[in-house]
Backbone as a chain_set.jsonl record, in Angstrom:
{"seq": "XXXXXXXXXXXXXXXXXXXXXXXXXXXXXXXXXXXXXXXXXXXXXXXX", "coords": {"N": [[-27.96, -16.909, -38.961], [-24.79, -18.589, -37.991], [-24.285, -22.295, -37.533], [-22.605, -23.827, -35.11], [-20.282, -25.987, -35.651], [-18.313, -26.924, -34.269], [-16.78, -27.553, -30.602], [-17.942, -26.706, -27.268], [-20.299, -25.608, -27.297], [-21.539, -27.253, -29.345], [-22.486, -29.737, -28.647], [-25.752, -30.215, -26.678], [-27.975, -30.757, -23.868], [-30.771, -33.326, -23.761], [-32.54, -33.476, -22.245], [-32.955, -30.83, -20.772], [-31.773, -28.793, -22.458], [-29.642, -27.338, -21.902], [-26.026, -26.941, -22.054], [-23.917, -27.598, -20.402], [-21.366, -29.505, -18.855], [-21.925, -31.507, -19.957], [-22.701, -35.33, -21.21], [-20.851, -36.676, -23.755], [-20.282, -39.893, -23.833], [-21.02, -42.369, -26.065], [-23.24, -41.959, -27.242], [-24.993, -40.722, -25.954], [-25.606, -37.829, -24.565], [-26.561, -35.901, -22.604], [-26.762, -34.236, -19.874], [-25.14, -33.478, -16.843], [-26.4, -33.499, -14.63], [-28.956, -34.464, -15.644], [-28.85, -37.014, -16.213], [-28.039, -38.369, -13.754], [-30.444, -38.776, -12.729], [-31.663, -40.138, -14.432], [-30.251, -42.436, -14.71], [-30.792, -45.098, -13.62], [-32.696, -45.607, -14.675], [-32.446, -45.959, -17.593], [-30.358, -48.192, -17.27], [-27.882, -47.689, -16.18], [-26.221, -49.015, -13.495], [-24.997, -48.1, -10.349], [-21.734, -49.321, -8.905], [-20.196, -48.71, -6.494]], "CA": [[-26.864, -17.196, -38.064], [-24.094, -19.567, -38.262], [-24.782, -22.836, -36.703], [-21.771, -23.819, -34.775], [-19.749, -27.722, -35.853], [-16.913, -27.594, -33.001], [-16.789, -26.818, -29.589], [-18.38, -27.045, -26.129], [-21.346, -25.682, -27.306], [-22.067, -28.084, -30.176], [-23.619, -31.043, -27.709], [-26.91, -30.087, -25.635], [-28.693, -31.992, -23.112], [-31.781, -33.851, -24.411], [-33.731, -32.968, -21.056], [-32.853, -29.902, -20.553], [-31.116, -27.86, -23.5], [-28.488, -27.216, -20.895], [-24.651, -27.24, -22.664], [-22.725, -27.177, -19.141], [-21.721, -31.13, -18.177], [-23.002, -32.893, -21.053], [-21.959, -36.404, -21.373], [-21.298, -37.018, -24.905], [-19.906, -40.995, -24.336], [-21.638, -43.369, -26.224], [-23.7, -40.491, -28.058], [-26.015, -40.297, -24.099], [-26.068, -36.463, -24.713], [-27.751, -35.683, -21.311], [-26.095, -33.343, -18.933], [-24.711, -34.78, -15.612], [-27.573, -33.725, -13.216], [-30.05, -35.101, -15.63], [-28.012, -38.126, -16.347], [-28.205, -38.719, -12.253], [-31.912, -38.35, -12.412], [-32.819, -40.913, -14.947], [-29.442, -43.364, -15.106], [-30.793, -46.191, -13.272], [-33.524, -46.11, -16.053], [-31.897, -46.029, -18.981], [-29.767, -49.161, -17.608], [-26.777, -47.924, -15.71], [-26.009, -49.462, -12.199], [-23.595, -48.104, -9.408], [-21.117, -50.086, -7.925], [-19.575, -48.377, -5.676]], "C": [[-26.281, -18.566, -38.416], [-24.528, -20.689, -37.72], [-23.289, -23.343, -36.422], [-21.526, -25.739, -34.461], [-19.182, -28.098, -35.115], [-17.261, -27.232, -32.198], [-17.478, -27.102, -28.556], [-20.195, -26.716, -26.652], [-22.67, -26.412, -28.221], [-23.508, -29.213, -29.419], [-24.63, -29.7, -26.695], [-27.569, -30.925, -25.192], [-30.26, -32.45, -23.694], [-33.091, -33.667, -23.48], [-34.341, -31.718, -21.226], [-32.39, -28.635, -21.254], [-29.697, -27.541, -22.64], [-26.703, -27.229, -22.092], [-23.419, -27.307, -21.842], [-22.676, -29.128, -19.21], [-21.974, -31.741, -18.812], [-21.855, -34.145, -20.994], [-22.203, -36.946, -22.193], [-21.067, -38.847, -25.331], [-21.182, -41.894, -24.614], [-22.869, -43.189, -26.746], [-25.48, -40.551, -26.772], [-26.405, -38.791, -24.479], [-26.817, -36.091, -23.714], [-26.346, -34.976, -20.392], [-25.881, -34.13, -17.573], [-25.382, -34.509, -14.622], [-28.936, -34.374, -13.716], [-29.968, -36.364, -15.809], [-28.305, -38.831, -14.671], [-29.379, -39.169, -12.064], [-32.306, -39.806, -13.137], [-31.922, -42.038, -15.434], [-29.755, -44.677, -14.744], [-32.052, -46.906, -14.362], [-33.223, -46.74, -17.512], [-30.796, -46.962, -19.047], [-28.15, -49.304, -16.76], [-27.061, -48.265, -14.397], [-24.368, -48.767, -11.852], [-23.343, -48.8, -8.755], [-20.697, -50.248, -7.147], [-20.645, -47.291, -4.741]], "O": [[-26.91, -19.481, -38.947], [-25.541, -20.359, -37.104], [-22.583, -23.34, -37.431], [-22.084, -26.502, -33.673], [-19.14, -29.303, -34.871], [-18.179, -26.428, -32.36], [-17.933, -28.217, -28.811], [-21.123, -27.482, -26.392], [-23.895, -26.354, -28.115], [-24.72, -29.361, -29.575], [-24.231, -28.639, -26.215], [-27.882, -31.904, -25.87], [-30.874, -31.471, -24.116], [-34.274, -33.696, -23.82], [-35.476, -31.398, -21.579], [-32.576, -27.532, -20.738], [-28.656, -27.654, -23.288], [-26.889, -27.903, -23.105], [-22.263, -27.159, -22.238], [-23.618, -29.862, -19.507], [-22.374, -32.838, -18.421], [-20.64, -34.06, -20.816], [-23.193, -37.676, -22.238], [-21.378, -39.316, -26.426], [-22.091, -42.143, -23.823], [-23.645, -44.144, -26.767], [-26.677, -40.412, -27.025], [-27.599, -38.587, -24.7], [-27.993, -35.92, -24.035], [-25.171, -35.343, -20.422], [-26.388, -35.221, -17.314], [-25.153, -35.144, -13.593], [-29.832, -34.756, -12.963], [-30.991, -37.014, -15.591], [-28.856, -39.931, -14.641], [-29.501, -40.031, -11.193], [-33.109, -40.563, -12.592], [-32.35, -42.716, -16.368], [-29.163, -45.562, -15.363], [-32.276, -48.067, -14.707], [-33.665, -47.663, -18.197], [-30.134, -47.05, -20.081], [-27.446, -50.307, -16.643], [-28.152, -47.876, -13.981], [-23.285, -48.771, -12.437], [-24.139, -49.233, -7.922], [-20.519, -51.362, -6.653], [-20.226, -46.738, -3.724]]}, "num_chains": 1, "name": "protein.A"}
């Protein structure tokens, strides 16, 4: 099988395999409920 270069399903989450939500800025690669889960770890702060 092909392996696929473009497209939504290129990125997967690094948690979860997941390909829904991913957040590819800043090459994070983590989906946005596991991103929630482990952002204050990995350095981000909310400000609001």
């Amino acid at each position: 099988m092909a392996v696929k270069k473009f497209g939504k399903a290129t990125k997967q989450c690094r948690r979860c395999d997941n390909s829904r939500g991913v957040i590819g800025n800043y090459g994070l690669l983590y989906c946005r409920r596991c991103f929630r889960e482990i952002a204050k770890d990995i350095g981000f702060h909310k400000y609001r």
